[in-house]
C-alpha positions in Angstrom: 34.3 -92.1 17.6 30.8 -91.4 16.3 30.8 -88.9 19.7 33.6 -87.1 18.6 32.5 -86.8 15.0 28.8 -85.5 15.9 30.3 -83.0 18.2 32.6 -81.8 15.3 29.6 -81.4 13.2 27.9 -79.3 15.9 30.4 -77.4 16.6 31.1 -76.3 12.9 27.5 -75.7 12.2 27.5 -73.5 15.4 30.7 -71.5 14.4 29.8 -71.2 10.5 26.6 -69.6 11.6 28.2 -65.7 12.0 30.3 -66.2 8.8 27.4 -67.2 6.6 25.2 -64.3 7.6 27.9 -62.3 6.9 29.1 -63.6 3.7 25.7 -63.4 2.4 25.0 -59.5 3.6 28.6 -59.4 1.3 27.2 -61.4 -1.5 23.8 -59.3 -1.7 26.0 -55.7 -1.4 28.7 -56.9 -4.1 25.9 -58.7 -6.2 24.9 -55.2 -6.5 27.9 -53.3 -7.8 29.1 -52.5 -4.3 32.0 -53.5 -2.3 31.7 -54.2 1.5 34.5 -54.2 3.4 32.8 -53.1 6.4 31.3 -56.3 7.1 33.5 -56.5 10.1 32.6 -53.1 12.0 28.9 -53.9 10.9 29.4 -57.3 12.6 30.7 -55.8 15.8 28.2 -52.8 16.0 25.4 -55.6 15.7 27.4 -58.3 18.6 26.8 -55.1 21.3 23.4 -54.1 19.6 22.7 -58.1 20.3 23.9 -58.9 23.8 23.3 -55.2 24.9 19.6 -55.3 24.2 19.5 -59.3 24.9 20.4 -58.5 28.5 18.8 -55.6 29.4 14.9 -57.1 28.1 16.1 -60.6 29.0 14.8 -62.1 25.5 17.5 -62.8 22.5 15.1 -62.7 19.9 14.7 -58.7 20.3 18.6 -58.7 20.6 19.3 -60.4 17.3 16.2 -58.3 15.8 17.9 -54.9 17.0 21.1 -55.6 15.8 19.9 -55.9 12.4 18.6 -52.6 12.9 22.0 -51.6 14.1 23.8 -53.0 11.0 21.5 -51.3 8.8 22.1 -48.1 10.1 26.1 -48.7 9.6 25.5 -50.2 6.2 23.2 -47.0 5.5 26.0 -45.0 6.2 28.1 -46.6 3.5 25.6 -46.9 1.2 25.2 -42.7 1.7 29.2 -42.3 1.2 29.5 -45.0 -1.7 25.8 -44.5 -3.5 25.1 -41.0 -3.5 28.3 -39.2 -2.7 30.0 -41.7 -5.1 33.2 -42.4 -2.5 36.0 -45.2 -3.0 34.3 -48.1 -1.4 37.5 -50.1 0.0 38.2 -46.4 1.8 34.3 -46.2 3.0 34.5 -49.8 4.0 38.0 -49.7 6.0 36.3 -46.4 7.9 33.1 -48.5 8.5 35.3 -51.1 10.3 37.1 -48.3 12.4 34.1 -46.6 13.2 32.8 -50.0 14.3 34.5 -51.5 16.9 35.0 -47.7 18.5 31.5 -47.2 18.7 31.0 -50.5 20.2 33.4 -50.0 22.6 32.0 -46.3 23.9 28.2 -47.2 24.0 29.4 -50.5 26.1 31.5 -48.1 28.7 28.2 -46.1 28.6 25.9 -49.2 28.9 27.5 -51.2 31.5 28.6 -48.6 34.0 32.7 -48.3 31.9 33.1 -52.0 31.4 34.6 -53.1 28.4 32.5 -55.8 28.2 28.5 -56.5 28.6 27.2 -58.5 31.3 25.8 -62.2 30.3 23.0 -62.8 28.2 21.3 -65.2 30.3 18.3 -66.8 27.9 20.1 -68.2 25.0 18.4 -68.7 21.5 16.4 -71.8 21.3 18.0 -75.4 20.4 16.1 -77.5 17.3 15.6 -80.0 19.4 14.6 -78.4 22.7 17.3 -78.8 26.1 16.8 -82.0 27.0 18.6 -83.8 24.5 22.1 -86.4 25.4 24.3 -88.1 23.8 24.8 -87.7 19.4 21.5 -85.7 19.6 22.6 -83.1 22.2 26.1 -82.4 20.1 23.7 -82.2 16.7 21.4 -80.1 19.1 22.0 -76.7 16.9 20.3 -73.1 17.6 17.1 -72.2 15.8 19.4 -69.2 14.0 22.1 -71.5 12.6 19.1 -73.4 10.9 17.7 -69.9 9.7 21.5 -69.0 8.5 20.6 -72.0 6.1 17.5 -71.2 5.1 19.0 -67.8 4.4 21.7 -69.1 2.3 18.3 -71.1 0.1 16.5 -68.2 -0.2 18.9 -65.5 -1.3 20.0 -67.9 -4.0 15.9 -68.5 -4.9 15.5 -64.5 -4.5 19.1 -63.7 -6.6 17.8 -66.6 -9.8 14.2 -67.1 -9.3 12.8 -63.7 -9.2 12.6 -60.7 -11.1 13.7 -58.3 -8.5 16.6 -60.6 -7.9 17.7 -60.6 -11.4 17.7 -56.7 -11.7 19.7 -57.6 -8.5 22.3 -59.2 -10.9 21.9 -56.6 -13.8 22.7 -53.7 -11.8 25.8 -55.5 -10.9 26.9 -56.4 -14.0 25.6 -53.5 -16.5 24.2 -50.8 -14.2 23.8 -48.6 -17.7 22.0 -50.9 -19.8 19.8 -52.1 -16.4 18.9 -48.2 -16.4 17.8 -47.6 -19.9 15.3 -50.8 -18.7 13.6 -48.6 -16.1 15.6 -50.0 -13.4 16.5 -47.6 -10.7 19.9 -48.6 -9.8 20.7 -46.4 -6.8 17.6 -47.6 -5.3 18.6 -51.0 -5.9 22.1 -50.3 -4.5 20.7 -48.7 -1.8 18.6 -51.2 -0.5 20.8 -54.5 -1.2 23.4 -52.3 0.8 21.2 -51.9 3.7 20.1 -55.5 3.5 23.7 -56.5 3.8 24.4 -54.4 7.4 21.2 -56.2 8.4 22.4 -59.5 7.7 25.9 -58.8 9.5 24.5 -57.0 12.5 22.4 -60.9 12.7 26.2 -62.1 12.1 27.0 -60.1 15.4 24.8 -61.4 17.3 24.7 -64.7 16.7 28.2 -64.4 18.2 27.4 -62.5 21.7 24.0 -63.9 22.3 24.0 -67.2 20.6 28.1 -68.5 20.9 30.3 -66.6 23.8 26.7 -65.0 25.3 28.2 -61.5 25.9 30.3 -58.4 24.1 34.1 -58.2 24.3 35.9 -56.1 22.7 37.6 -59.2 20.6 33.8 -61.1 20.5 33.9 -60.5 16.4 38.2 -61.1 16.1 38.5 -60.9 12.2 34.9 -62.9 11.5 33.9 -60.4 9.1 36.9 -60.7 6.7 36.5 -64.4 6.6 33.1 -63.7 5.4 34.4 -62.0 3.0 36.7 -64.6 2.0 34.0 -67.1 1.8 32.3 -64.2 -0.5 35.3 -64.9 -3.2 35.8 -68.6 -2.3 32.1 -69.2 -3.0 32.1 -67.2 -5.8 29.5 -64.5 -4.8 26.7 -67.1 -5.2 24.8 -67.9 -1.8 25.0 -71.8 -1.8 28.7 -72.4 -2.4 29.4 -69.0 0.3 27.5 -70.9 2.6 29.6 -74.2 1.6 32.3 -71.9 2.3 31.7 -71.1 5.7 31.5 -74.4 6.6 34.5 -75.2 6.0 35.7 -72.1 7.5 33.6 -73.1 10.4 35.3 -76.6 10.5 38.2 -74.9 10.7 36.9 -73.2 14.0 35.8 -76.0 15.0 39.0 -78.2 14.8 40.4 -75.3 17.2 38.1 -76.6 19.7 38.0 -80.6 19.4 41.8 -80.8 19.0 42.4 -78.4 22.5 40.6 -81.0 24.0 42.3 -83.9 22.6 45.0 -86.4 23.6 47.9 -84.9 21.6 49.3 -81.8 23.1 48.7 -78.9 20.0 50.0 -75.2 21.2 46.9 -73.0 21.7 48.7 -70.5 19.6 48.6 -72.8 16.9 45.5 -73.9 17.0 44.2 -70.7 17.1 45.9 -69.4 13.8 44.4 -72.2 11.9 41.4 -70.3 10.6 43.1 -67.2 9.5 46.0 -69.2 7.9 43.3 -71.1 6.1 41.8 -67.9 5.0 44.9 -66.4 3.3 45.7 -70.2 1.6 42.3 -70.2 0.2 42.6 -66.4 -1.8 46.3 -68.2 -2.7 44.6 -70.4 -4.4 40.9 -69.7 -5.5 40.9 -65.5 -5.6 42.3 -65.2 -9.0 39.8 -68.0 -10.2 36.8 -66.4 -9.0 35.0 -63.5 -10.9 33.0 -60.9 -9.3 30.1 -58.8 -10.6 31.7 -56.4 -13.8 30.6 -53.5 -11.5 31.7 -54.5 -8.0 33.5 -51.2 -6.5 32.5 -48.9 -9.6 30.5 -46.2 -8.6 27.6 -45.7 -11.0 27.3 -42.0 -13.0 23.5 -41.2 -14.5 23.9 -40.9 -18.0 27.9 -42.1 -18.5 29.1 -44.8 -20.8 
């Protein structure tokens, strides 16, 4: 019994870690006035960036590290069409996640001589506890980034209420127009909380192909992003109850995996819907309860009330 629960706990600890990095690239971006649906084809852009360049140098670190780069380049992208050229965000988001998963899918046929899929990623990130571990320990046994993922979560939530540049954050969001007359430049702001966000989902990404599944496939990220998002309005765009969120989103995942294995004969088909049917119950019942940012999704005008 106390097997099977510490391997639950692993396992869900191990699966949350893509959604909270990129629930909280969604709850920096949104925090800021600006909806990101693309957190999906950033995700995806950052899982090939991840394994690609984890495979090819042989060290993870510099895979996870380049995929941020990659997911700020995509978030750039929407920050450009959103920001400056003041475009409908849902429509630069849904183009984001097109653009994604297409891009992915080219640079891997390029990469890995037309293969649809990378070759393995054979040095995995670093367990807590080192390899050696059996037993309780060895199921608790996480990755160094799913530890990061919550020390993420702590110190977005110190940056966002603690600190001055993290309450402009929050003004911005809320009253873009008064935070101007302040001095604050709220592009800039925008502009750089965007970018933050693709950086956090291209980590999401990779978390996945070098950390979880160890390689790209085209399905690798499979809807992750928009249960990130989910856990965005479920934890009501505040860092620590996202990141509660995407626990139990990565129980859910979790449960996919312990009951497959378990005495009682559950469909695979079934047990793989759980997550996404949990997903749309959850906005049933908590999206019209939770209140984003006054400015989420409104393009900010210079000098208009």
């Amino acid at each position: 019994m106390l097997n099977t629960l510490s391997l639950l706990i692993g396992i869900t600890l191990m699966y949350s870690t893509p959604f909270v990095f990129g629930a909280l690239g969604g709850v920096i971006s949104e925090r800021s006035g600006v909806m990101n649906i693309g957190i999906e084809g950033m995700m995806t852009v950052g899982a090939f960036t991840g394994a690609t360049v984890g495979y090819y140098t042989g060290s993870p670190l510099a895979g996870v590290l380049c995929a941020a780069a990659a997911g700020g380049v995509m978030a750039a992208l929407h920050a450009v069409a959103a920001i400056t050229f003041k475009a409908d965000q849902t429509i630069s988001g849904c183009a984001i996640n097109l653009l994604g998963p297409g891009l992915a899918l080219f640079l891997c046929r390029l990469a890995f001589d037309g293969a649809t899929m990378s070759m393995p990623v054979e040095n995995k990130i670093p367990k807590i506890f080192g390899s050696n571990m059996t037993g309780v320990m060895a199921n608790l046994n996480v990755s160094v980034i799913t530890v990061l993922a919550l020390v993420a979560a702590v110190l977005m939530w110190f940056v966002l209420y603690k600190t001055k540049w993290g309450l402009r954050i929050c003004a911005v969001g809320e009253q873009p127009a008064a935070a101007d007359t302040l001095g604050i430049n709220v592009y800039k702001t925008r502009y750089v909380c965007v970018i933050i966000s693709g950086m956090l989902a291209g980590i999401a990404g990779a978390s996945i192909t070098v950390d979880i599944v160890a390689q790209f496939t085209p399905t690798a990220v499979a809807g992750q992003g928009f249960i990130a998002l989910a856990a965005v309005i479920f934890g009501k765009w505040k860092p620590i109850g996202t990141y509660c969120a995407c626990l139990i989103f990565g129980l859910a995942q979790a449960l996919t995996v312990v009951l497959g294995g378990g005495a009682i004969a559950i469909p695979s088909a079934l047990l793989a819907m759980l997550p996404y049917v949990l997903t749309i119950v959850i906005l049933i019942l908590f999206v019209g309860k939770s209140v984003a940012p006054k400015a989420n999704g409104i393009a900010y005008e210079k000098g208009k009330r």
